[in-house]
VMD Tcl script that builds the backbone (N, CA, C; Angstrom):
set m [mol new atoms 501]
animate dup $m
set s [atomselect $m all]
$s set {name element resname resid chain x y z} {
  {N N UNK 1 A 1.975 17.165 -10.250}
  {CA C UNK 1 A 2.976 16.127 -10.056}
  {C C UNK 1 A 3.089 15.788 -8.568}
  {N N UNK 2 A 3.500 14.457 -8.395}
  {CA C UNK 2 A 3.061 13.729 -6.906}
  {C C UNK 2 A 4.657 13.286 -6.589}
  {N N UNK 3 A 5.735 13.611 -5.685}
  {CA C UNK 3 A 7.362 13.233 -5.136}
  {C C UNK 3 A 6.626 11.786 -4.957}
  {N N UNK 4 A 6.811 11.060 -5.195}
  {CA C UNK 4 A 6.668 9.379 -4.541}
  {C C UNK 4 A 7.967 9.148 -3.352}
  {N N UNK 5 A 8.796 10.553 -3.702}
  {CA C UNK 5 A 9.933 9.891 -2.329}
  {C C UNK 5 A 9.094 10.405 -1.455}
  {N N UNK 6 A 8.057 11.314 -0.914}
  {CA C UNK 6 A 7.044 11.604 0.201}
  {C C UNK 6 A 6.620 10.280 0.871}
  {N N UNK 7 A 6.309 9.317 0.034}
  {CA C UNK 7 A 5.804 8.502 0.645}
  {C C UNK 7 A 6.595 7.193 1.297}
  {N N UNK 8 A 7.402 7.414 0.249}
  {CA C UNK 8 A 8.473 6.531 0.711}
  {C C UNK 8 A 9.073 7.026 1.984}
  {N N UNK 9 A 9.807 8.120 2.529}
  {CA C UNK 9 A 10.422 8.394 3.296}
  {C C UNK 9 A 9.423 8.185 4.686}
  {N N UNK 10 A 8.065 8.543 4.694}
  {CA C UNK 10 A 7.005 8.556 5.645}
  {C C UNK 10 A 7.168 6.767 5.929}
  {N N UNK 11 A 6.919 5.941 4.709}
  {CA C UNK 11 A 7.109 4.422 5.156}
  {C C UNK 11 A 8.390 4.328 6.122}
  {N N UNK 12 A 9.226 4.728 5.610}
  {CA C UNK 12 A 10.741 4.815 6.134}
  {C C UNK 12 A 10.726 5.128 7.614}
  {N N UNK 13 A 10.102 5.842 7.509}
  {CA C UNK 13 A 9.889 6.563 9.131}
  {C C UNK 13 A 8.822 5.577 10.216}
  {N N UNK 14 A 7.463 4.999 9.788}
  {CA C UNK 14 A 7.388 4.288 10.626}
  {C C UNK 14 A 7.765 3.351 11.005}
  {N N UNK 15 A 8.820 2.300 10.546}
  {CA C UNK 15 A 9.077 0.980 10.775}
  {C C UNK 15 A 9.049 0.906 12.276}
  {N N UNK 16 A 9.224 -0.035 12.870}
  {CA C UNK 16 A 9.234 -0.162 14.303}
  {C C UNK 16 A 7.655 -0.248 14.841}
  {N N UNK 17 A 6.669 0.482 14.465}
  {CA C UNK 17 A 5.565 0.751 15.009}
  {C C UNK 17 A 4.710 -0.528 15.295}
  {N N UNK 18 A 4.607 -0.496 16.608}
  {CA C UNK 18 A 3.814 -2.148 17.023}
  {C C UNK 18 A 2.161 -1.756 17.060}
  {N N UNK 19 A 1.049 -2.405 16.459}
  {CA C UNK 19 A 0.121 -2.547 16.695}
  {C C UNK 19 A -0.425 -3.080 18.099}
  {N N UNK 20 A -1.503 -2.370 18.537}
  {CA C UNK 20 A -2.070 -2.817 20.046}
  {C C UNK 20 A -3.026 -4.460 19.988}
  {N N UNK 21 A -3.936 -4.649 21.170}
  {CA C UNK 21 A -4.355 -6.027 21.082}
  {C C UNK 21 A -5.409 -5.993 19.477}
  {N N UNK 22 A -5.627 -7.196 19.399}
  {CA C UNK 22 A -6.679 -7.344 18.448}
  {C C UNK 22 A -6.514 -6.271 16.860}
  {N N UNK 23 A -5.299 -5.874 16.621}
  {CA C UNK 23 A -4.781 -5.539 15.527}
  {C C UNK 23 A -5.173 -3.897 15.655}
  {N N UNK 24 A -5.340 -3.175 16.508}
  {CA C UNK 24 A -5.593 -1.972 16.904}
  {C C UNK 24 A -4.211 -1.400 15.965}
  {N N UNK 25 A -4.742 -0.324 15.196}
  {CA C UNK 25 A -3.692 0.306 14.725}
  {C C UNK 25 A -4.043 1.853 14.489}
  {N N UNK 26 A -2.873 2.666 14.111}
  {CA C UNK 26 A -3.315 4.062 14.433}
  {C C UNK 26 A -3.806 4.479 13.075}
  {N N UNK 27 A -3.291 4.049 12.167}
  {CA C UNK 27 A -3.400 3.994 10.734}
  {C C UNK 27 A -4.937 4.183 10.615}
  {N N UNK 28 A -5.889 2.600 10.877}
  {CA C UNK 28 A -6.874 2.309 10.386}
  {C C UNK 28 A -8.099 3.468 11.637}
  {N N UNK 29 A -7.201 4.185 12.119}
  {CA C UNK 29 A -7.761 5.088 13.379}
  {C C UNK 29 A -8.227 6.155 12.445}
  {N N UNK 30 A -6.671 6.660 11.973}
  {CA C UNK 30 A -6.586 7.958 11.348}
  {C C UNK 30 A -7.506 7.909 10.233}
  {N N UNK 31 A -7.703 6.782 9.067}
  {CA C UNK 31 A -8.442 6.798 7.610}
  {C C UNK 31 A -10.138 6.484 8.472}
  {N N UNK 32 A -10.263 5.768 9.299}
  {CA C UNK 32 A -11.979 5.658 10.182}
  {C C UNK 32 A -12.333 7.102 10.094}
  {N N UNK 33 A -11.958 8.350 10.811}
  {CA C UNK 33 A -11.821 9.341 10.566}
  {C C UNK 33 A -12.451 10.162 9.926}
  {N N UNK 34 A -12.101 9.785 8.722}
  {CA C UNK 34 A -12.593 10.163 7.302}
  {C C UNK 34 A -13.283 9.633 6.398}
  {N N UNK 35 A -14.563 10.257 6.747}
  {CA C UNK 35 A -15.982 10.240 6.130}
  {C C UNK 35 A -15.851 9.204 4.705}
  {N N UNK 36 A -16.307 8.413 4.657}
  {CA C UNK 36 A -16.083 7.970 2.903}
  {C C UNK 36 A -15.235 7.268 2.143}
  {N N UNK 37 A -14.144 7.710 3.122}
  {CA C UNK 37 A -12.877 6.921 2.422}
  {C C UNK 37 A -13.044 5.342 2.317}
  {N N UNK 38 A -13.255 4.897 3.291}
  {CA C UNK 38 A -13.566 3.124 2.945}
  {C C UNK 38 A -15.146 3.369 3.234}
  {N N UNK 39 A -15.460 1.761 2.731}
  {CA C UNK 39 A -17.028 1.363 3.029}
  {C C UNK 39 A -17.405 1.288 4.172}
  {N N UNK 40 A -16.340 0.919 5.449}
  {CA C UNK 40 A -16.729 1.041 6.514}
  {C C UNK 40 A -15.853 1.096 7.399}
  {N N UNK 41 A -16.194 0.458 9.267}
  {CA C UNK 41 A -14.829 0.484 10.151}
  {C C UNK 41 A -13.986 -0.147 9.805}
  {N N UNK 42 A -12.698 0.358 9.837}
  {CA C UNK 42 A -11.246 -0.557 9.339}
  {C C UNK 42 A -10.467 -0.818 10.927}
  {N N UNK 43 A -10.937 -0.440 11.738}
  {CA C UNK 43 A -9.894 -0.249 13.207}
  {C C UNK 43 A -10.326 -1.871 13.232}
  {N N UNK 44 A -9.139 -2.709 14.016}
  {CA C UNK 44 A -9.395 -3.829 14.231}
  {C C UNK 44 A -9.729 -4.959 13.613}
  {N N UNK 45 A -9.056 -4.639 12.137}
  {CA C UNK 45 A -8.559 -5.937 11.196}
  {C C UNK 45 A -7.267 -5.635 10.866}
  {N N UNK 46 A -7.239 -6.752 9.795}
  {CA C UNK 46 A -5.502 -6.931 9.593}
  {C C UNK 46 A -5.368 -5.484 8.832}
  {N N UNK 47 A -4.306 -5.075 9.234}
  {CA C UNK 47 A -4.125 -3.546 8.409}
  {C C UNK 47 A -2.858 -2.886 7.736}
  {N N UNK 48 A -1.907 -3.864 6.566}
  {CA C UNK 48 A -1.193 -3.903 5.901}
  {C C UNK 48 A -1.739 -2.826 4.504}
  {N N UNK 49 A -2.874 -3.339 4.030}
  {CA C UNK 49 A -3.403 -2.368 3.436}
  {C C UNK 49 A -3.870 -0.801 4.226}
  {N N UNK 50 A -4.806 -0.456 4.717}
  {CA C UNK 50 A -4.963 0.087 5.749}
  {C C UNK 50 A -3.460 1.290 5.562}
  {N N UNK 51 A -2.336 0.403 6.243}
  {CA C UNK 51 A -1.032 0.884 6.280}
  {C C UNK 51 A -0.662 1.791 5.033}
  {N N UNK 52 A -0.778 1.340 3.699}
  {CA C UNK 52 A -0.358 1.586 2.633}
  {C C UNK 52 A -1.276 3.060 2.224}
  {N N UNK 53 A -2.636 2.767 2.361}
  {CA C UNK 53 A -3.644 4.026 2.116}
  {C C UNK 53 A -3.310 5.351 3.142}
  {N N UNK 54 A -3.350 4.918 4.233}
  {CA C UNK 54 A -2.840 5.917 5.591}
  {C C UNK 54 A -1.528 6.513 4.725}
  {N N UNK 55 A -0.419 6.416 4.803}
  {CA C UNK 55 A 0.439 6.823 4.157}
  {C C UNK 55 A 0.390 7.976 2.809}
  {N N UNK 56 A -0.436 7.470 2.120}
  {CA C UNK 56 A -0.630 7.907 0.804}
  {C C UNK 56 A -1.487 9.399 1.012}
  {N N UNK 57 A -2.259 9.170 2.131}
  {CA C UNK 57 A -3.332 10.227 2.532}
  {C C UNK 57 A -2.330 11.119 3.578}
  {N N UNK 58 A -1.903 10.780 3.849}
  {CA C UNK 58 A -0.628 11.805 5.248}
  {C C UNK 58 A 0.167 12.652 3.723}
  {N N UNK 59 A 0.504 12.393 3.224}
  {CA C UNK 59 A 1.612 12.122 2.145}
  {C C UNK 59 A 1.028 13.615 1.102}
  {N N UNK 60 A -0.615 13.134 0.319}
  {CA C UNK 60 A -1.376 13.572 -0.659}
  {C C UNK 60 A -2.448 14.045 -0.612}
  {N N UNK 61 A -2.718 13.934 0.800}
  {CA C UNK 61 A -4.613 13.967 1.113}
  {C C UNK 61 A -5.342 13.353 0.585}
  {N N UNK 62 A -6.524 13.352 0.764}
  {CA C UNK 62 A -7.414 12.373 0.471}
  {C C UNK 62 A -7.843 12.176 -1.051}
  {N N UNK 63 A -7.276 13.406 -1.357}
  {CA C UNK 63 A -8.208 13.601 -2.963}
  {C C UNK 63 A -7.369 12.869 -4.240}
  {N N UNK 64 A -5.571 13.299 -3.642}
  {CA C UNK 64 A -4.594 13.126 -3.823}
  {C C UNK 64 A -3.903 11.035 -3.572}
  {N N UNK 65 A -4.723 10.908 -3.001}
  {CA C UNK 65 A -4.281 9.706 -2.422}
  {C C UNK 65 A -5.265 8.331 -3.041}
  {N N UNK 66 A -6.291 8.696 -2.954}
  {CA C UNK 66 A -7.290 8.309 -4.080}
  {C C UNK 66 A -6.823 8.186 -5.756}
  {N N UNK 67 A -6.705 9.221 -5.768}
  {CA C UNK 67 A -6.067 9.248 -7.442}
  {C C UNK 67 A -5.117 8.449 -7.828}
  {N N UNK 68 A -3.990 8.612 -6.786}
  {CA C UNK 68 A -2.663 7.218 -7.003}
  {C C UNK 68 A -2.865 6.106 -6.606}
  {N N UNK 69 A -4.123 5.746 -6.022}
  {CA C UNK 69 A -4.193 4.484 -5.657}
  {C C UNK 69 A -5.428 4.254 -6.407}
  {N N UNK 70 A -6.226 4.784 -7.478}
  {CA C UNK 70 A -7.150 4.263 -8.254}
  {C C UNK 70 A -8.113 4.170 -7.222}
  {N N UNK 71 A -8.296 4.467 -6.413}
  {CA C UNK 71 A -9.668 3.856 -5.219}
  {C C UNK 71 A -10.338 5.329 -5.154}
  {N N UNK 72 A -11.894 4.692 -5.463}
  {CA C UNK 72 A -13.110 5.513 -5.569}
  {C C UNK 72 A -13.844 5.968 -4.287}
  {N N UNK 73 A -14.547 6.810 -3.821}
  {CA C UNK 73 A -14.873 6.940 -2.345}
  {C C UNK 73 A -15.421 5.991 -1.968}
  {N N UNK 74 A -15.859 5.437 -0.536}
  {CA C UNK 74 A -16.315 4.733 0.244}
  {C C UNK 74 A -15.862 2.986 -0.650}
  {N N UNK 75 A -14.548 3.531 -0.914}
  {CA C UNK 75 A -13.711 1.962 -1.684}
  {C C UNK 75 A -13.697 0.739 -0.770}
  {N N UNK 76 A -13.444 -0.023 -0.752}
  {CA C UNK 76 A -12.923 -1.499 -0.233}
  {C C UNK 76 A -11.593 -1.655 -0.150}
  {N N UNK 77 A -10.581 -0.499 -0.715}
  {CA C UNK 77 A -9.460 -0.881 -0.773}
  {C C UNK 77 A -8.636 -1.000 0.667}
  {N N UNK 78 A -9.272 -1.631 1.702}
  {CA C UNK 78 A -8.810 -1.916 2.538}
  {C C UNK 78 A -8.179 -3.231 2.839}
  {N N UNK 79 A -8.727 -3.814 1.783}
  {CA C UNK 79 A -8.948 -5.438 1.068}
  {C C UNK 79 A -7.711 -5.436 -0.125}
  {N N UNK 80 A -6.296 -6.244 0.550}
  {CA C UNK 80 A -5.597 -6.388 -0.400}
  {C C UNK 80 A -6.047 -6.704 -2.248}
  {N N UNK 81 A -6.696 -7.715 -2.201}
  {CA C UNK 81 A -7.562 -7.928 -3.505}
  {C C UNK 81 A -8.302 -6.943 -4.179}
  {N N UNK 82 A -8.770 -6.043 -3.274}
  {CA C UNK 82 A -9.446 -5.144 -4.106}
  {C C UNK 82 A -8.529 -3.793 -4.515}
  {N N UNK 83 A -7.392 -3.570 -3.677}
  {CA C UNK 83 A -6.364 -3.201 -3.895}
  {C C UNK 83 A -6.062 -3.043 -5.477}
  {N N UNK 84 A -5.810 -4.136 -5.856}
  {CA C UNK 84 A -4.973 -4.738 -6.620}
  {C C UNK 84 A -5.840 -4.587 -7.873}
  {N N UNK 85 A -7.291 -4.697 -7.655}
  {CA C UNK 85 A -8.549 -4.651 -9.004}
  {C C UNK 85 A -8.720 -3.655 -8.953}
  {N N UNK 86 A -8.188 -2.454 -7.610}
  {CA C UNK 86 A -8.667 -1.167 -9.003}
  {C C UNK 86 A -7.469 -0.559 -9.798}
  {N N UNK 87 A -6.184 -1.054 -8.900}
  {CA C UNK 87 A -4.798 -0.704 -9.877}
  {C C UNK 87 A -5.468 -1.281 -11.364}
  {N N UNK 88 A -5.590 -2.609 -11.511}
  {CA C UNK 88 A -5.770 -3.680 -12.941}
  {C C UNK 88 A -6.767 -2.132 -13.661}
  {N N UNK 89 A -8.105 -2.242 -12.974}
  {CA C UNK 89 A -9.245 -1.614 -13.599}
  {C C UNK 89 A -8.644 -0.027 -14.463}
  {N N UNK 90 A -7.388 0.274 -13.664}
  {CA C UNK 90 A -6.608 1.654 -14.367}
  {C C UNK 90 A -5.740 1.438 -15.309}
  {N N UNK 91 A -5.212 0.160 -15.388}
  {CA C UNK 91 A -4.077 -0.505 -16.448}
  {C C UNK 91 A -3.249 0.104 -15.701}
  {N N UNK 92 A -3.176 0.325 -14.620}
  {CA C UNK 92 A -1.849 0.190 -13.990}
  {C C UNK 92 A -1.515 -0.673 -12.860}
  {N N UNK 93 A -1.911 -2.139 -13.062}
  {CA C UNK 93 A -1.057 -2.875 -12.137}
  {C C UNK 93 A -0.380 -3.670 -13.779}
  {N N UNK 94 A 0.472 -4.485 -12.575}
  {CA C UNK 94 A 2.098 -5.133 -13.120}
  {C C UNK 94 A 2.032 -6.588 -12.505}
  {N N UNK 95 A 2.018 -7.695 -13.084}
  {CA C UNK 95 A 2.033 -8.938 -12.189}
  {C C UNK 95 A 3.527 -9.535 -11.688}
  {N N UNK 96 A 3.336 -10.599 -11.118}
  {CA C UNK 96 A 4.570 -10.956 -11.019}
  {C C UNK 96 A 5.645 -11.340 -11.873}
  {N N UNK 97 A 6.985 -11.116 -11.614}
  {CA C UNK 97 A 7.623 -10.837 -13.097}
  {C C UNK 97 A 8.427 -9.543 -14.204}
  {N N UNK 98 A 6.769 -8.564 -13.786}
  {CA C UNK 98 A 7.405 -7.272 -14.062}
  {C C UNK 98 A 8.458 -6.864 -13.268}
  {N N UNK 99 A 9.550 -5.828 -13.582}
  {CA C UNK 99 A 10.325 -5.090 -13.084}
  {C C UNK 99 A 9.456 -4.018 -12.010}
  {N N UNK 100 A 9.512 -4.159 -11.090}
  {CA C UNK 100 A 8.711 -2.812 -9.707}
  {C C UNK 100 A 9.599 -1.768 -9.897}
  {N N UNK 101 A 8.969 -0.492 -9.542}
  {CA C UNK 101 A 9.579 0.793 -9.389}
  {C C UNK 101 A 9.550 1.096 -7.628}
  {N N UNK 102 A 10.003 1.794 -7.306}
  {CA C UNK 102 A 9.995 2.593 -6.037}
  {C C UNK 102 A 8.834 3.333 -6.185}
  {N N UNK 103 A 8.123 3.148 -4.623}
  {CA C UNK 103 A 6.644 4.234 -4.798}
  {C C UNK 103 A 5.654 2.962 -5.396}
  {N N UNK 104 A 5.648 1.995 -5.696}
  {CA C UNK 104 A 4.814 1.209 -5.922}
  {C C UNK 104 A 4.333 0.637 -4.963}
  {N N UNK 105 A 2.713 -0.051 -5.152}
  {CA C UNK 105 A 2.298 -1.081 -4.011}
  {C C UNK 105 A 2.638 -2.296 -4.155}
  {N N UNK 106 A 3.425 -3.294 -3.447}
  {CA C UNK 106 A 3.473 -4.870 -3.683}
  {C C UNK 106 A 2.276 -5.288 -3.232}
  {N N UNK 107 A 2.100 -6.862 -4.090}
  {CA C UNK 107 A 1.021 -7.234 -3.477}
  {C C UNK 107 A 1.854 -8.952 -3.280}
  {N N UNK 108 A 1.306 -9.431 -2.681}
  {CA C UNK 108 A 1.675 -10.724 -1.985}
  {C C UNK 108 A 0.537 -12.195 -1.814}
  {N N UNK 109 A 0.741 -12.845 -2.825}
  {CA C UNK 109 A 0.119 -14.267 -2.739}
  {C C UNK 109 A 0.277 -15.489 -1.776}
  {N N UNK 110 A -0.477 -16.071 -0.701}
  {CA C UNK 110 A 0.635 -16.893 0.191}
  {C C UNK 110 A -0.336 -18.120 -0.378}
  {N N UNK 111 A -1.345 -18.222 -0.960}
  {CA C UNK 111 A -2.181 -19.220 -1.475}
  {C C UNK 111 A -2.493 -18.796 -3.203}
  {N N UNK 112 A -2.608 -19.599 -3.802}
  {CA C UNK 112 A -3.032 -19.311 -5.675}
  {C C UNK 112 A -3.817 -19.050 -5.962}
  {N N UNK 113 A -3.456 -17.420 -6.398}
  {CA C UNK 113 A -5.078 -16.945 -7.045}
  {C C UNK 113 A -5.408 -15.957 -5.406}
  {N N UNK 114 A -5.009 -15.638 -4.053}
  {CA C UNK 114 A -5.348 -15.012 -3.324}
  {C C UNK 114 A -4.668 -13.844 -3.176}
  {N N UNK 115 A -4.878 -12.663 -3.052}
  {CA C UNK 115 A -4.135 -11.718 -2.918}
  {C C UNK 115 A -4.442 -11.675 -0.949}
  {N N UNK 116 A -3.026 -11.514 -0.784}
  {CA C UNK 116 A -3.688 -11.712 0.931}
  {C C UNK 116 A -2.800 -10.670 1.555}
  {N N UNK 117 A -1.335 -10.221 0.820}
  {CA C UNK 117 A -0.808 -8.605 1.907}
  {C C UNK 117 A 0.213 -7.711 0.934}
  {N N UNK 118 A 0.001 -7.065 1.403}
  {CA C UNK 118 A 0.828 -5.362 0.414}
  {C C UNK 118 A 1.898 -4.871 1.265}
  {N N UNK 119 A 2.191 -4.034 0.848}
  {CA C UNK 119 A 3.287 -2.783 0.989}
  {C C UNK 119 A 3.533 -1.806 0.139}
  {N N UNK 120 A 4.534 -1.216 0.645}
  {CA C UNK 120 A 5.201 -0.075 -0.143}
  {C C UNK 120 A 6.642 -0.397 -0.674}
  {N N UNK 121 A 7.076 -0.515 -2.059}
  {CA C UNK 121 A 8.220 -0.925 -2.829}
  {C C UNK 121 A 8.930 0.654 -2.145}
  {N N UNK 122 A 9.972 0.649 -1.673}
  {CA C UNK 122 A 10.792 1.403 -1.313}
  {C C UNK 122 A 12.488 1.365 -1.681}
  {N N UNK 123 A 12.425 -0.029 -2.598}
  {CA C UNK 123 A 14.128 0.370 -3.351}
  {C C UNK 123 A 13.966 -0.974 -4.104}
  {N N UNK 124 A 14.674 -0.975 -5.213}
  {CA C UNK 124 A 14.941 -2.011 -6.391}
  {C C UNK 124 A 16.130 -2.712 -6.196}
  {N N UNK 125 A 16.810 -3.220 -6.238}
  {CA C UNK 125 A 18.194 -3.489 -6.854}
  {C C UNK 125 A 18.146 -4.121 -7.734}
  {N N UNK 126 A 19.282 -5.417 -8.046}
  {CA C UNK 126 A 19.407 -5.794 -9.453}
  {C C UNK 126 A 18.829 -7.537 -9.597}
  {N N UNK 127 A 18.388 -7.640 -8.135}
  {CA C UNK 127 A 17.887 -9.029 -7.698}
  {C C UNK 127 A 16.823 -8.875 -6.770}
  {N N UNK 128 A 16.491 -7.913 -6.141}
  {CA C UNK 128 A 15.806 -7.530 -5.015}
  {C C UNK 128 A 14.807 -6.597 -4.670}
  {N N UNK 129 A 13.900 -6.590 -4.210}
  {CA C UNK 129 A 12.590 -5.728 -3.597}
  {C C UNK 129 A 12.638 -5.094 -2.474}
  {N N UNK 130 A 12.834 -4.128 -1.802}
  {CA C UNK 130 A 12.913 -3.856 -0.179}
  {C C UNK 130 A 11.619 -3.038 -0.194}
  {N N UNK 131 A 10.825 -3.386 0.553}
  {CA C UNK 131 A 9.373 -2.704 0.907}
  {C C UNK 131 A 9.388 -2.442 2.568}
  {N N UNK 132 A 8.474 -1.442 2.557}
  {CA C UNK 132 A 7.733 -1.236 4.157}
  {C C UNK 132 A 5.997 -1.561 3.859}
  {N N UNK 133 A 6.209 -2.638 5.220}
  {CA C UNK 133 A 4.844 -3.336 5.550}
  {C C UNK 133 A 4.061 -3.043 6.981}
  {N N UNK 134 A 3.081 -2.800 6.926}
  {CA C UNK 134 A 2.206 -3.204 7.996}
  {C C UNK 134 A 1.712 -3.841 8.213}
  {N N UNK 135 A 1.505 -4.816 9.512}
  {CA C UNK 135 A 0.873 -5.840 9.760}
  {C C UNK 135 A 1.902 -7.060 9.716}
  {N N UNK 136 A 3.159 -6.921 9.777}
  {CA C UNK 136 A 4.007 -7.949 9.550}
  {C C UNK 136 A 4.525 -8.064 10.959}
  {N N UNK 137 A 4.465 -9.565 11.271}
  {CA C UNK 137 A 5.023 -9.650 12.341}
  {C C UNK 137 A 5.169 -8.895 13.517}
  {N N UNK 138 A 3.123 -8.629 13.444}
  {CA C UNK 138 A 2.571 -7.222 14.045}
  {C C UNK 138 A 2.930 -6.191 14.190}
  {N N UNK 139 A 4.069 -5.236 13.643}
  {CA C UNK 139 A 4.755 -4.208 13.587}
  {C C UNK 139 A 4.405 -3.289 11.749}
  {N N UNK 140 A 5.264 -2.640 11.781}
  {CA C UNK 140 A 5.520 -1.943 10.659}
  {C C UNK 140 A 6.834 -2.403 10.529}
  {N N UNK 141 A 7.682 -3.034 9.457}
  {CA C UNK 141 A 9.048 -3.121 9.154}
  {C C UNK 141 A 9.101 -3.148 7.386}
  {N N UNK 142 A 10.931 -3.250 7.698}
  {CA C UNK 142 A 11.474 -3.121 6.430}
  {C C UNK 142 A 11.696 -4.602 5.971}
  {N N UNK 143 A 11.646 -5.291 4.606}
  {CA C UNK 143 A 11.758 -6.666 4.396}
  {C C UNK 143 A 12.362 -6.371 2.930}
  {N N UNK 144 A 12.935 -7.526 2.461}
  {CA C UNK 144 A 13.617 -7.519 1.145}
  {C C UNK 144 A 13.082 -8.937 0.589}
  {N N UNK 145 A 12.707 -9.073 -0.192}
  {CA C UNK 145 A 12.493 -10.418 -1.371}
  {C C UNK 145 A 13.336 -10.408 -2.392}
  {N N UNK 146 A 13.829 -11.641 -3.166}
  {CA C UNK 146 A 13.986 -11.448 -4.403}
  {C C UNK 146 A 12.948 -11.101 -5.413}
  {N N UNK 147 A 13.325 -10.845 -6.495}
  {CA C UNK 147 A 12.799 -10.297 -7.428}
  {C C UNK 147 A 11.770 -11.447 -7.678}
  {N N UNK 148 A 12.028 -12.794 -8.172}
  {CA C UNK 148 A 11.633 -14.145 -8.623}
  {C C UNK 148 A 10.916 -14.707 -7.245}
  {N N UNK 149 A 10.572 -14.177 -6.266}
  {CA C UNK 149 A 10.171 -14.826 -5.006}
  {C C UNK 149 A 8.721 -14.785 -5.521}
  {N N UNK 150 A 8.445 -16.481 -5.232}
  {CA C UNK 150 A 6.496 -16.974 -5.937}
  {C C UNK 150 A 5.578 -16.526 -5.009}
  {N N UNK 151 A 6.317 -15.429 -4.116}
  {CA C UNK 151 A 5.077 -14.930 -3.553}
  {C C UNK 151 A 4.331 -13.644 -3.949}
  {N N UNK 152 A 5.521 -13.374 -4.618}
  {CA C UNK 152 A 4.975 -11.975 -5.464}
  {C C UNK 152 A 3.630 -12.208 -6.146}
  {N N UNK 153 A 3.062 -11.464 -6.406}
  {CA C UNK 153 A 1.844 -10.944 -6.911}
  {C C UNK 153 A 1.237 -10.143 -7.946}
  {N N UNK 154 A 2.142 -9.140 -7.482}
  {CA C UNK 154 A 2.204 -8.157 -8.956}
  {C C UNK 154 A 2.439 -6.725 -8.248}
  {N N UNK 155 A 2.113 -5.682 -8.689}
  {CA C UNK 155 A 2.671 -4.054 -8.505}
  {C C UNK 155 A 1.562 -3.363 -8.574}
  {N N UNK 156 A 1.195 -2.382 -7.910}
  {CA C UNK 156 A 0.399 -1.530 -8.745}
  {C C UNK 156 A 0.789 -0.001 -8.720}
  {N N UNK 157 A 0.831 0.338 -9.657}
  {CA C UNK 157 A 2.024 1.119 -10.000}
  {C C UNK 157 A 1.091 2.965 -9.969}
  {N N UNK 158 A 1.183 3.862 -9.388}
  {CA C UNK 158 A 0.608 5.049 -8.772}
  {C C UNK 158 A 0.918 5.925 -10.117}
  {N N UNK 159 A -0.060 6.776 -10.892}
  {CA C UNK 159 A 0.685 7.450 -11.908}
  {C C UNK 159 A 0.865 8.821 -11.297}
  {N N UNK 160 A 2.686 8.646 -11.055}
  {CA C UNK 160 A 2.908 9.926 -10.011}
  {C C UNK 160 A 3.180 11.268 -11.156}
  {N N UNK 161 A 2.572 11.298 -12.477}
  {CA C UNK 161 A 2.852 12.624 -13.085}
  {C C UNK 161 A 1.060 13.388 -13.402}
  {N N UNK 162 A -0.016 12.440 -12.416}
  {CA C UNK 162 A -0.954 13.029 -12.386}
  {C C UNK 162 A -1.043 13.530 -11.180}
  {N N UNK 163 A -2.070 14.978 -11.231}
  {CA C UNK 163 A -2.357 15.801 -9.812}
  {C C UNK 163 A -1.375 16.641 -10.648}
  {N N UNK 164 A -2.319 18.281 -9.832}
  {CA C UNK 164 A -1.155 18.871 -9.705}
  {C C UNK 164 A -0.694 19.844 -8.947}
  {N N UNK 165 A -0.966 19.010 -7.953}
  {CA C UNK 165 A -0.290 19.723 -6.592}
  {C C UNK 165 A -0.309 18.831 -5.400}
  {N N UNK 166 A 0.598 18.473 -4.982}
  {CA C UNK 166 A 1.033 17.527 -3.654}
  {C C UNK 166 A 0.044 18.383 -2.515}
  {N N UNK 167 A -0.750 17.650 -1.627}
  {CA C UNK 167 A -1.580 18.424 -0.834}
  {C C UNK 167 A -0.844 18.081 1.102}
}
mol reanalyze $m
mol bondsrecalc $m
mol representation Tube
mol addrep $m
């Protein structure tokens, strides 16, 4: 079994964090790092996704972090879109519409049919989404949407009662 408040609270904790020139981030530093994990260098693109995987791997380790995010070694999931196709490929993403849980990934449409930025769902209410993002307004912050906001995308939802042991 996997706490999803681990990850949440870690989102919680970086907000504030400003990225350097040319989208330098520590995130896409820390997962470069590690052999396999993406297809290739991630330092020095947009890194909202990036953000979301880093987390999950601080959080679960690598083996651990993989598993809740459906992403296979040397993945692409650095790539909001592909993000999002291997949640689908597990039957666990959620489109826009569904009800989100906490511990989920948002995903974010700003054109139709594009998946273009993520986060971490970090609280529900009864109208509302509050996530932590990277890459927003070059920082790490906290943001709230409504529920019905057409930028939503869909969820992809981590099955936190597999694993069994938080690493």
């Amino acid at each position: 079994m996997y706490d999803k408040q681990k990850v949440i609270d870690w989102a919680l904790g970086e907000c504030g964090y400003h990225e350097g020139p040319n989208n330098w981030n520590k995130y896409a530093e820390y997962l470069d790092g590690i052999p396999g994990f993406y297809n290739g260098v991630k330092q020095n693109n947009p890194y909202c996704d990036v953000f979301v995987d880093a987390g999950f791997v601080h959080c679960y380790g690598v083996v651990g972090a993989k598993e809740l995010l459906c992403q296979p070694d040397n993945s692409c999931g650095a790539g909001c879109s592909y993000s999002a196709d291997y949640f689908r490929q597990h039957g666990q993403f959620h489109p826009a519409g569904s009800t989100p849980q906490t511990g989920d990934q948002i995903f974010f449409s700003y054109q139709a049919g594009e998946v273009s930025h993520t986060g971490i769902v970090v609280e529900v209410t009864g109208y509302s989404v509050v996530t932590v993002e990277g890459n927003t307004s070059d920082m790490v912050a906290k943001r709230s949407y409504p529920l019905s906001d057409g930028r939503i995308y869909g969820y992809g939802r981590p099955d936190w009662g597999e694993g069994s042991v938080d690493e």
